[in-house]
N, C-alpha and C positions, 0 to 999 in steps of 0.2 A: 418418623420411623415407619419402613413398609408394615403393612400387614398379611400375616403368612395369609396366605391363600388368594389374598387381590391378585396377582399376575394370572393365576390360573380361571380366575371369574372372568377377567378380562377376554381373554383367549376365547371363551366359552362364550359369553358375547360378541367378542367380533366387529363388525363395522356398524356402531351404533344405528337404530333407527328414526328416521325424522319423527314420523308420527308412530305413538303408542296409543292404539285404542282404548285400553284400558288403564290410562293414566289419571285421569281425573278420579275413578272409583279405588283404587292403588292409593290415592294420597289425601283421601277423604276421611273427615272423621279424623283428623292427626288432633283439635281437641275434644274428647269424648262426653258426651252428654251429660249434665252435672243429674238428671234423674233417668236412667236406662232403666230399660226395660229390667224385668227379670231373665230373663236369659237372653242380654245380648248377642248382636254378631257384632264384631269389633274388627271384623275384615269385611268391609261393605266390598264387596269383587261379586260377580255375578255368580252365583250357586254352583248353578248348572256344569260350572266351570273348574274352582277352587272346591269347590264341596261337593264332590259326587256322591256322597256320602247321605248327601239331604234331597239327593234330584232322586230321579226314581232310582229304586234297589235294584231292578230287575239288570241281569247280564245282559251280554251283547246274544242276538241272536240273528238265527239264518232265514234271510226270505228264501221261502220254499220255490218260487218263480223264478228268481234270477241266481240265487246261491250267494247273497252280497252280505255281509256280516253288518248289522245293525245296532242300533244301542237299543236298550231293549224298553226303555218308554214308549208311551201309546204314539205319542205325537210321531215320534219318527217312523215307529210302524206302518201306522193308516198314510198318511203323507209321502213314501215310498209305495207300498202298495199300491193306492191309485195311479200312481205313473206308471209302477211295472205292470199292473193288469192291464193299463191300457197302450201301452208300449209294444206288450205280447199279442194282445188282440190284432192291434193295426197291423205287425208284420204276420198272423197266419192269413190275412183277410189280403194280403198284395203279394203273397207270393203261392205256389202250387200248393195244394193240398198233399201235406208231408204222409208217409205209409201210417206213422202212429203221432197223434193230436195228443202232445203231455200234457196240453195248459186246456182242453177243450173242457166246456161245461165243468168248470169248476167254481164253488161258492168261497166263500172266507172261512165258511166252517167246516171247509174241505182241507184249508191250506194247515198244514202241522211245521208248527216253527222248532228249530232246534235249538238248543245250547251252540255258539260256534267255539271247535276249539284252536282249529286254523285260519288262517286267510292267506290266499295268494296274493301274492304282488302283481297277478297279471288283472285286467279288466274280467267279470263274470261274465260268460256265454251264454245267451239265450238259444239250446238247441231241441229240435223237435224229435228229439228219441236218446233215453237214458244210454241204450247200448250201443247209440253211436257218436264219439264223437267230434269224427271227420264232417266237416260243412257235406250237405246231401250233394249237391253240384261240386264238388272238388273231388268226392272219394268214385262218381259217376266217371268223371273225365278221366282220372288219375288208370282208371279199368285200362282204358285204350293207350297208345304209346305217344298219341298226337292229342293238343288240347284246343278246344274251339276257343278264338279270338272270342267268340262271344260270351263265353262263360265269365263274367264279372268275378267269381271266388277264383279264378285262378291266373287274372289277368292281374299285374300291378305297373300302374306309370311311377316310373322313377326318371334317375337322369345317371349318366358317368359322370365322377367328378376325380378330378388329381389326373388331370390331360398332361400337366407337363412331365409328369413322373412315367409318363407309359413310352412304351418300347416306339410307337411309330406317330409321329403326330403332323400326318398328311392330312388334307382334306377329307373329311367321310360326307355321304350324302345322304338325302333323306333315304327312309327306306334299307339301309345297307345292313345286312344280315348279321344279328350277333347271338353268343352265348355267353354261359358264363362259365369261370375257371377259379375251382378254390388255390389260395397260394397263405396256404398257412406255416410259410417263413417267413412272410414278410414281418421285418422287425420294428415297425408303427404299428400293427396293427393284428394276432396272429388269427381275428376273422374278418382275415382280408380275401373281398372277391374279386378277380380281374373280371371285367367286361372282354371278350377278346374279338376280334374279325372271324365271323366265320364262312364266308365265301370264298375265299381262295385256299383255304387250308393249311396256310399259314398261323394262324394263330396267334397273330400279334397285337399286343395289348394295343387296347383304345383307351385305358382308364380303369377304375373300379368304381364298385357300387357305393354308396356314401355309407359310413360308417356305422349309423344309428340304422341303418336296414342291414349292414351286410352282418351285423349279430345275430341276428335270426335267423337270414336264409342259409348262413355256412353251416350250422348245424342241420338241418335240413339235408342240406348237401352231403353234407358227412358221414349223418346217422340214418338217414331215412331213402336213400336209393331216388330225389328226386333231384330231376333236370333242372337248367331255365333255359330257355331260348326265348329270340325278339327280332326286333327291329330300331333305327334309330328312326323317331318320328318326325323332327327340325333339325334345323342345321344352328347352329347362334353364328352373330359374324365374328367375334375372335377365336382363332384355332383353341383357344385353352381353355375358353369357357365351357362351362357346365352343357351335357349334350341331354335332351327331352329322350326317353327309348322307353318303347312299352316290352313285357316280358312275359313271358308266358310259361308253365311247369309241366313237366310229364315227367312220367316213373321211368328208369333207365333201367337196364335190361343186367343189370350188376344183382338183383336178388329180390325175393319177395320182402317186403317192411309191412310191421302195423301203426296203420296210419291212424289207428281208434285209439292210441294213449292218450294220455293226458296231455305230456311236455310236445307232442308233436299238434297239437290241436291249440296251444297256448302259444309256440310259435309262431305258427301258418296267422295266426289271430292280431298278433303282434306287430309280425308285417305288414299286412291291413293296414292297423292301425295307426304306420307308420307313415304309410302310404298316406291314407286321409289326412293326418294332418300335416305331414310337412309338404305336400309333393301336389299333391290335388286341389289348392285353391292358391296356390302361389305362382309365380313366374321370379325363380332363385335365378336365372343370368343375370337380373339385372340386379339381385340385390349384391351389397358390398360382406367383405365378411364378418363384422360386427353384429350387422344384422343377421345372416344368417345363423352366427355362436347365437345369439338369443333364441331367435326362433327353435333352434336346435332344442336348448334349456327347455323352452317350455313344451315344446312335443315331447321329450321324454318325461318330464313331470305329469303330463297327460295322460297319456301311457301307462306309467309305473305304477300310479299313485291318484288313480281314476275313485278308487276305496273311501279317500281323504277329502273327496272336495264334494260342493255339492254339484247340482244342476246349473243352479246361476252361474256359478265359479268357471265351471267349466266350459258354458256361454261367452262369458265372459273374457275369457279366454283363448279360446276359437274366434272370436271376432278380430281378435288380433291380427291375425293372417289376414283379415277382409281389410284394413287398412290399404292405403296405398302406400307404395315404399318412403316418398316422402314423412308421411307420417310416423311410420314404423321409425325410421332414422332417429327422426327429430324424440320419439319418445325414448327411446335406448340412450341420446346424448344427453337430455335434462336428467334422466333417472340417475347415469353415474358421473353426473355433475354434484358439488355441495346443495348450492342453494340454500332455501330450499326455492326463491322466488326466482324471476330472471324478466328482467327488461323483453318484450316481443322485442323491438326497436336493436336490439343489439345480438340479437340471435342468428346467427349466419356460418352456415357449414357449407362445401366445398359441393359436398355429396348431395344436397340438398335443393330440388328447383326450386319447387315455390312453399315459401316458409307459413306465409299466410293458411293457402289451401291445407299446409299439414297441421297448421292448429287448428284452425276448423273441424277438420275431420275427427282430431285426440279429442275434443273440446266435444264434439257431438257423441262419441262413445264414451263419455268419461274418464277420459286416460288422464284429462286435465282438468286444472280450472284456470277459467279465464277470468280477469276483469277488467274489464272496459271503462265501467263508467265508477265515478265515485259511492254512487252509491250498492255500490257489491263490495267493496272494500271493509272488511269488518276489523273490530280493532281489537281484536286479536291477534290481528296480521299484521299491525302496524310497525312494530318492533324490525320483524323481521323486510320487510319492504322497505325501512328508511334505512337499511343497511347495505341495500345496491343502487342506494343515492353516493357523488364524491362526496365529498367535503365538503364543497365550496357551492354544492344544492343543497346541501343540512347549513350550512351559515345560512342562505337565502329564507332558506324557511323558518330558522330561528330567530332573523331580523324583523321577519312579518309578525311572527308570535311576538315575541318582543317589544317590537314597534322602536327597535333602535338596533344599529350596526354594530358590528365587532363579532366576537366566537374566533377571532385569531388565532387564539394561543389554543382552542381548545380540540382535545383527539375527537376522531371518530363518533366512539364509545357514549365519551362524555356528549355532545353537543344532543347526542340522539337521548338519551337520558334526560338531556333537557329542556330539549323541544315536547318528551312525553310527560315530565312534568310543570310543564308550563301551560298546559292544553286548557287546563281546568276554564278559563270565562272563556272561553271558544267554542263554539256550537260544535260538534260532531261534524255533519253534512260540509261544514266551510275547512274545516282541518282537513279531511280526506280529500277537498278537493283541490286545499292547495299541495299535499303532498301524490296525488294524480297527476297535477298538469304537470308536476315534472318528472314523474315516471313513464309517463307514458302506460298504455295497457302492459298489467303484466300476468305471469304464467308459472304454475307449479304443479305438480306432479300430484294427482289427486289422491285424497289417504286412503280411498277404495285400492286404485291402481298400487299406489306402496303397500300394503297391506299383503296383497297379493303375491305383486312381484319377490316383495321379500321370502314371501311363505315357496317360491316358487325356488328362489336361492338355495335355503335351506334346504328344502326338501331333494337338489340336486347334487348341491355339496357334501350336505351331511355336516357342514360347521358353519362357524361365521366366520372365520378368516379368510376363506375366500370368496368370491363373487367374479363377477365376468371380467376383468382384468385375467384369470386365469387363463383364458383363451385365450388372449392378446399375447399374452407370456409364450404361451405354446407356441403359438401360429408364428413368433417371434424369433421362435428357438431357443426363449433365451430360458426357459423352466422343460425338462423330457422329465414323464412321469415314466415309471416303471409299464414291463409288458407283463401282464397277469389276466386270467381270467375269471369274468365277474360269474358267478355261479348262484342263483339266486331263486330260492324256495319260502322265504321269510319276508314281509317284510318289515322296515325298520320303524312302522307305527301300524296296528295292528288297525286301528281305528280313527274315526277324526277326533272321539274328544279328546284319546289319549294325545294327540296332536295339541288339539285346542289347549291343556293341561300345562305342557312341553311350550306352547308359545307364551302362557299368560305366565310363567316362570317367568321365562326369560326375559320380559318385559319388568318382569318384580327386578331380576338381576341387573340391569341395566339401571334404572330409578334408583337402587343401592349404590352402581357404582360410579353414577352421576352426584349421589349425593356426598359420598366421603371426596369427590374434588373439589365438594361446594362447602366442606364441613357442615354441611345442615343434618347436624343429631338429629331433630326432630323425624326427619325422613329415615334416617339411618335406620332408628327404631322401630318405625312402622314397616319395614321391608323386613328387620328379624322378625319382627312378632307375627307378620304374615306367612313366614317359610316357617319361624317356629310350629304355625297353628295348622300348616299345612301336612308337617311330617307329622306331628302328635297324634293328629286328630281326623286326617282324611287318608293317609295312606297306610296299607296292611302292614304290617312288620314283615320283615324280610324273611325267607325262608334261611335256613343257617347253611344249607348245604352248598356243597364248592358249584355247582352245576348253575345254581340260580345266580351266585354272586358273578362269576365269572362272564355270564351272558353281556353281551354285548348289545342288548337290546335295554339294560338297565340304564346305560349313559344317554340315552334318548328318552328321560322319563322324566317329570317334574319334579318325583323327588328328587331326583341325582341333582338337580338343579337349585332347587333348594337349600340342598346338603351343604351346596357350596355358599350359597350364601349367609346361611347359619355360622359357616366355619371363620367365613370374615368377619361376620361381626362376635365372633368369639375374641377374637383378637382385636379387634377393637373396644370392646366391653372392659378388654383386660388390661389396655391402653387405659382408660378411663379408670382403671381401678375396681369396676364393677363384676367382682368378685362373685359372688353369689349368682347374679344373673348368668355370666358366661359358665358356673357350675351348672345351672338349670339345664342351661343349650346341649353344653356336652354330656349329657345323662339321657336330654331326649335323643341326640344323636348317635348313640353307644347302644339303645334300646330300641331302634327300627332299622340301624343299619347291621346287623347281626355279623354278616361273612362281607367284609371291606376292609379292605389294606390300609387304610385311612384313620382304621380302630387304633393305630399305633400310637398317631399323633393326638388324638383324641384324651384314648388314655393318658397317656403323659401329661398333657396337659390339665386333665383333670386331676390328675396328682397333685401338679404343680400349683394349682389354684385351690386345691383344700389347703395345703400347708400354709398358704398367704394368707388363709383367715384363721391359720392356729391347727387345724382338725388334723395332726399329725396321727394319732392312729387310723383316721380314716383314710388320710392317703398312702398311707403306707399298705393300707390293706386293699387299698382301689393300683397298686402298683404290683402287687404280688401277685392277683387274681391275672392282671392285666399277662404276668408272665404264661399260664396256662392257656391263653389265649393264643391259638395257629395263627389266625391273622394278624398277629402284631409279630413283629420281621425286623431287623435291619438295626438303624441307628435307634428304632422308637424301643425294639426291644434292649439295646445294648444301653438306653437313657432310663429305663426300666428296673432292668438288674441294678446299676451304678444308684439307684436312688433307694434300691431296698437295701443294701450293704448299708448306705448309710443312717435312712433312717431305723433300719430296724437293729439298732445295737440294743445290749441287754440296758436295762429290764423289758423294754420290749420286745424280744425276740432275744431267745437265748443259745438256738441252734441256727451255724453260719449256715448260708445254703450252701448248695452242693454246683451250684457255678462261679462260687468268689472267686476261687484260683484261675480258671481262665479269665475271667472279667480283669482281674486285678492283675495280668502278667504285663512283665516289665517288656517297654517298645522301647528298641534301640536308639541311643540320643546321640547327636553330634552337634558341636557347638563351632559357628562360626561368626568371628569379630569384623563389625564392619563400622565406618566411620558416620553418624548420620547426617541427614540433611535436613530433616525437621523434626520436629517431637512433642507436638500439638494432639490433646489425646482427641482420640478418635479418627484421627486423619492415616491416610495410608503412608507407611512409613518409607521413604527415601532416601539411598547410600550414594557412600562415594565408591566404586571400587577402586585396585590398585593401580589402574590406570589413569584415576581422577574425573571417570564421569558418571553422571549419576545413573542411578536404576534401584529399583525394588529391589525387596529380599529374596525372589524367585532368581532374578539374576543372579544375585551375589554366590546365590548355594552353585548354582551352575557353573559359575566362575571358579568357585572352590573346588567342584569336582573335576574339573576342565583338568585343573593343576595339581595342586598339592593331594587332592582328594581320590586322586587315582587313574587319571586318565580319560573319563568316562564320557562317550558322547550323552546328548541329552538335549530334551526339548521339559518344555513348561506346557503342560497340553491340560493334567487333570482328568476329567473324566472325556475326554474329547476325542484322545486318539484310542480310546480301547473302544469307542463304540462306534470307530471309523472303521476298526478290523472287526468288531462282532457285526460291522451290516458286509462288510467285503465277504468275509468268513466263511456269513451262514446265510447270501445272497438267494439261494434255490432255494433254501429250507423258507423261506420269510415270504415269496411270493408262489408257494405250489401253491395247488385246485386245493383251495377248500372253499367248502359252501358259505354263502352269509359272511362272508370277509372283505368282499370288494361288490362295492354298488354303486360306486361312479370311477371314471377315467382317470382324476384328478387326486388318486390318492399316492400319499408314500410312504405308504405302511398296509397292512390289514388292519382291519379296524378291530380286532382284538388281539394289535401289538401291547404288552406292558401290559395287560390280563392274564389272570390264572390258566384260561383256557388257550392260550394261544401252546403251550405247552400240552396239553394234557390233547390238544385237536393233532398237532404233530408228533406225539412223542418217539414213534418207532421211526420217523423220518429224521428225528433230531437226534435219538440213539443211534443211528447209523451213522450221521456226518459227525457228529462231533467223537465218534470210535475214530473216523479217517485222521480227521486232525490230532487226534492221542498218535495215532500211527505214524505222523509226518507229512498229512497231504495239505498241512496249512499253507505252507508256498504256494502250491498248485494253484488253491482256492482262492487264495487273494489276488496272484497275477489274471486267470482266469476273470473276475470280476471285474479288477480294475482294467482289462485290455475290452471285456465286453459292455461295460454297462459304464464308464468314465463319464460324469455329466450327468448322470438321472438322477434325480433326487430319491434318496432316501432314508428315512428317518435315523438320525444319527449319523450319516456318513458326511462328511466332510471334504469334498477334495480338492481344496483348495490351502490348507493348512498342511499337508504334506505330502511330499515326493512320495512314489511309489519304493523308489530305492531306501528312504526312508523306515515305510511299512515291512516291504521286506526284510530289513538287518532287525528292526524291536521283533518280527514272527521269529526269525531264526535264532535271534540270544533266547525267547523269552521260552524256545521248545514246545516239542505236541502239549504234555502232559499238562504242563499248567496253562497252555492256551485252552487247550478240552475244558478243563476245571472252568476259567472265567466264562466261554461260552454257553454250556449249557445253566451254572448258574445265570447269564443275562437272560436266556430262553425260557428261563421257569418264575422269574421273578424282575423285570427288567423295570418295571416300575420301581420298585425299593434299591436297588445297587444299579443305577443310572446314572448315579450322580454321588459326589462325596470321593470319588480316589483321590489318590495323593497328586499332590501339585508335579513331583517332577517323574519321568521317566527316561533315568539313565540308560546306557547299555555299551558293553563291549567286548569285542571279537576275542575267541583262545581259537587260532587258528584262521582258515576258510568259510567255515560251515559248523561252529559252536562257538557259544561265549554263554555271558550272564546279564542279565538285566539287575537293575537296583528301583526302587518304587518309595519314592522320598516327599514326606510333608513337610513344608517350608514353614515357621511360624517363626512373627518377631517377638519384640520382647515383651508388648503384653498378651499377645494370643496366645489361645486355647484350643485345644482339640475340640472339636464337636464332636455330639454322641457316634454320629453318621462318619465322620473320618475315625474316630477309632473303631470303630466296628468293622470298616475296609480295613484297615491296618490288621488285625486281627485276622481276620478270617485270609488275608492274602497271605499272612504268614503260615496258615493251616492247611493254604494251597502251595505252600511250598514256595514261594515267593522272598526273596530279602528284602525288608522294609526299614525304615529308619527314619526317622523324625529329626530335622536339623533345624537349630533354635540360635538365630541371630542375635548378637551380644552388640552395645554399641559399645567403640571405642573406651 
């Protein structure tokens, strides 16, 4: 049987990782010391990490030097300090003596650290005057209307790139005079800058500026009155390749700007830094575009999230660009290769000159490890090395171990299993080297380099489900993500430990959900009691109010991570019978998670697992309360009411409540006879219809409505086609300008879709469009959608399951009024009524342009309503909607 909540832990993990740093301390300790201490730790996990609670108390604080938000222990203080003190010293010491010295002649018992209560998402600026903070040489040049080549703050090398997509694509030469042109229609991209020709005055596109730069300088352009002009520097020798062009800025004669803000000094900072690392130590003609999506990935991870990494990391990381292309190639193709080992001897890609030289190179920065000789071979590794042996070199070395022929008959699996337990009268040094000489040197991805890169995925994506296949997709055509813009004041980890916090979850989440595919309870247990010990005991209770629940910064936190893992092994405890334990879980869960949508299922289930040990007036009373509870919603509340009716008859409760009568109202029944085809319980039930061929019970009712039942067109869709027209519907409303909603390219959705707040951030926007569609503009909106935006993915929309002529005739039966009604309820709640409509959705024409829809749950003859389908039933009939439940009979 699934376990509620496994798919969604799944998802939340994402593309397993090879190596867990912290796995070994994760699954230590599984049997516990028969004399412990007195106040054990029974989560041996690094402190510092799991237990913030025990490292130092102190908050995060501000270096008063560079303005970078800290954790507020000594170590990171003095340890930071010294680099910034002398960071600052070396540049006032190599560049002009600035009008006013902020950082001069200052002690440590000068420096006054603060409380931080924000942090930017951008890098902190080391600048030489509090009231200015335009760079001194950029706001100097910016005076005059022309900028000296020489000025470095106002010069950036970049290149045009998307040649084939430009108006003219003649030969250009070196030197050939250009500007630039915002073109904020274009529909890739709306900050999109064209490069144009500017010596003939023509103004014919050459290209635009690449994508991760032209986010900065359009605004720039836009908001702040500044130019660009240039030159192209090289020529490459394919017309379509990327072209080398230096650029240069001046203020344009359109109006006075203040260049001393904030957002225009985090910009201009931005692009820099754009500059330096994607542009300034590479030669991109020649890389392929694989390489360049990575490289891309980790300049903006650079960039964004300079906050979260340290020194080394970031080292670390910049040296990547110092590879040679071969190198960079070959590390991009082993990383999203399985492995994790790989034959040197059989490694060969197209793109690739010399394969040797790029292992050396990965091999010298530690991108890899290499082994050459037997004795680096550790056996540890052995496992996974005689796995990219065939078969017929696992016989060979089984015959030697053995010292007799055969392994025939036996798999893979098995021969490898038994050449490692065979090993035992075998020296170590003579087994490695007879499983060497037939490997040849081999190669994997070292767990520094994964560690990293992963953290690098993350941090760009924002999930695990995707990683660089995303590009490929794009660049493919075969995925178009939505056009929105990322507006971005917050960002989505304040700090590194709350990161570090956030990753050593996730690793707990993963070891859980490794261990229920392996059924090792042992582990199972160890991962709840570690999320148990983590929400109890290390992390604050939640604030109760809607503002904190609703944040979208909560889904990036260890607790949330936790939460979930607690909630699988809720349901798995209850699998087991372990009744009391899974009461424990959901009590600490119901007691830190205060304002969560999730209290619904929670409670319920805490209901339902007092009654299983007897404790019926306690769950009757953990079910009543549970109704006073705002954040229980939907099926969990409509599973809530249905369980106090029954448990509380007299003498337990002697007044009905006062929502029996709606709870208990009769849902229209119709019964149709079908002949079956099997009746094996639990299996899904299969008819004959009158035609003699077989199909489910979904068919048979459609069939019945087809004919005798009225007419009635109809599809089997469920909740599938109402949130195909709630993303067509309310397309504008779902992708406007809000801030902290979109932080990478690759989204489709706002990342507080199916939250509280995604309503409460729109509402006057969402009260005006869904007043249109009460009024009749629902046609409008959906052709609109579906003629503009056909193929982008987004969340919930489908289009591939139906015809546009389709969607139009269900908008026009189903009318404004009660399309308004289902809308703005998906807008305010879209997580709880997402899912659970009724299986079928009739409809048919009175006239041109009106009819009726019908909204039908199919159930055979031992299904049941769930809490969540009567609850839709219900409430669609509240929206004025006909609903009706049709109950298959066999012959």
């Amino acid at each position: 049987m699934a376990l509620s909540g496994r798919e969604s832990l799944t998802r939340l993990i994402g593309k397993p990782r090879r190596f867990l740093p912290n796995r070994h301390s994760i699954l230590s300790d599984l049997n516990p010391n028969p004399n412990p201490n007195p106040n054990p730790n029974p989560y041996p996990i690094q402190v510092s990490l799991l237990n913030p609670s025990q490292a130092d108390k102190n908050d995060d604080v501000e270096c008063p030097v560079c303005g970078r938000n800290l954790p507020g222990d000594n170590r990171h203080i003095n340890s930071h300090l010294d680099a910034c003190l002398f960071r600052s010293q070396s540049q006032s010491q190599s560049q002009p003596k600035p009008r006013k010295r902020k950082f001069s002649q200052r002690t440590l018992l000068q420096l006054n650290f603060t409380l931080s209560n924000s942090n930017s998402v951008l890098p902190p600026q080391n600048n030489d005057s509090e009231e200015e903070q335009v760079p001194e040489k950029l706001e100097a040049e910016l005076s005059s209307t022309n900028i000296s080549t020489s000025s470095s703050e106002a010069t950036l090398q970049t290149f045009i790139v998307g040649r084939k997509y430009a108006d003219n694509t003649e030969e250009i030469c070196s030197g050939t005079p250009i500007s630039l042109l915002r073109d904020p229609l274009n529909v890739k991209d709306p900050n999109a800058v064209k490069v144009v020709s500017a010596d003939s005055g023509s103004c014919k596109s050459l290209g635009f500026l690449p994508r991760v730069l032209a986010q900065y300088l359009s605004p720039l352009i836009d908001n702040y009155c500044i130019g660009f002009r240039g030159h192209v520097t090289s020529v490459p020798k394919l017309s379509h390749d990327i072209v080398p062009i230096q650029i240069m800025c001046f203020r344009t004669s359109d109006g006075e700007s203040k260049y001393a803000d904030e957002t225009f000094r985090c910009l201009w900072n931005n692009a820099q830094c754009v500059v330096e690392y994607a542009f300034a130590s590479r030669n991109p003609p020649s890389s392929v575009k694989y390489q360049l999506n990575f490289c891309l990935m980790l300049q903006e991870v650079l960039i964004k999230n300079t906050h979260l990494l340290t020194e080394d990391e970031k080292t670390y990381m910049e040296s990547f660009t110092l590879l040679s292309n071969d190198s960079q190639r070959l590390f991009i193709r082993l990383y999203t290769r399985k492995g994790p080992w790989f034959r040197t001897s059989s490694i060969s890609y197209s793109e690739i000159v010399d394969t040797q030289e790029a292992i050396k190179g990965l091999a010298e920065k530690e991108y890899i490890h290499l082994i050459e000789d037997a004795n680096q071979l550790c056996e540890s590794d052995v496992n996974d090395i005689l796995n990219i042996l065939s078969i017929s070199e696992l016989r060979e070395i089984w015959s030697i171990l053995l010292k007799k022929s055969g392994g025939h008959g036996m798999k893979k699996q098995h021969l490898i299993s038994s050449i490692l337990s065979t090993n035992a009268g075998i020296p170590w040094p003579q087994l490695s080297t007879i499983i060497l000489d037939r490997t040849g040197s081999c190669v994997r991805i070292s767990s520094k380099a994964e560690s990293i890169m992963w953290r690098n995925e993350r941090l760009f994506f924002l999930n695990g489900e995707q990683d660089l296949s995303s590009f490929l997709l794009v660049d493919m055509g075969k995925i178009k993500y939505p056009a929105y813009n990322c507006i971005i004041s917050k960002p989505i980890f304040s700090n590194r430990r709350n990161l570090l916090l956030y990753e050593e979850a996730i690793e707990v989440a993963q070891i859980m959900d490794e261990a229920l595919d392996a059924n090792k309870i042992d582990v199972i247990l160890r991962c709840i009691k570690i999320a148990e010990s983590c929400l109890c005991t290390d992390f604050p209770i939640q604030s109760a109010t809607s503002e904190s629940a609703s944040s979208i910064h909560r889904l990036f936190t260890a607790s949330w991570v936790y939460s979930k893992v607690v909630t699988v092994g809720i349901s798995f405890l209850e699998q087991e019978r372990r009744y009391t334990d899974a009461i424990n879980l959901l009590k600490c869960l119901l007691s830190v998670f205060t304002s969560d949508v999730r209290r619904g299922y929670w409670t319920l289930r805490l209901s339902v697992d007092l009654e299983h040990l007897g404790c019926i007036n306690e769950s009757l009373q953990v079910a009543e309360n549970g109704l006073l509870d705002p954040w229980i919603r939907a099926g969990s509340r409509m599973g809530l009411q249905r369980r106090v009716l029954r448990l509380g008859k007299p003498p337990r409760r002697w007044k009905v409540p006062s929502f029996s009568r709606s709870v208990l109202r009769k849902i229209p029944e119709v019964f149709v006879q079908g002949r079956p085809l099997n009746s094996e319980l639990g299996g899904k039930n299969r008819y004959y219809n009158e035609e003699g061929k077989q199909c489910g019970v979904e068919e048979l009712a459609l069939h019945y409505y087809a004919g005798e039942g009225g007419e009635w067109q109809g599809v089997h869709a469920e909740s599938g086609i109402w949130l195909t027209i709630f993303g067509l519907l309310m397309w504008d409303v779902i992708y406007t300008d809000v801030p902290n909603v979109f932080y990478t390219r690759f989204q489709n959705a706002p990342l507080d879709f199916g939250t509280d707040s995604f309503y409460t951030a729109r509402k006057s926007s969402i009260e005006s469009h869904v007043q249109q569609i009460r009024d009749g503009m629902a046609e409008v909106f959906l052709i609109k959608s579906w003629e503009t935006h056909i193929g982008t993915v987004c969340r919930g929309v489908n289009w591939d399951c139906h015809s546009l002529d389709e969607l139009r005739a269900v908008v026009t039966c189903v009318g404004g009024t009660c399309l308004a009604s289902l809308c703005k309820l998906l807008a305010q709640d879209y997580r709880s009524w997402s899912s659970g409509m009724p299986d079928l959705l009739l409809w048919r024409f009175h006239g041109e342009y009106s009819g009726e829809v019908k909204l039908v749950e199919v159930k055979g003859p031992r299904d049941r309503l769930s809490e969540q389908q009567r609850a839709w039933l219900l409430l669609l009939m509240d929206c004025g909607f006909t609903v009706e439940v049709c109950k298959v009979k066999p012959l």
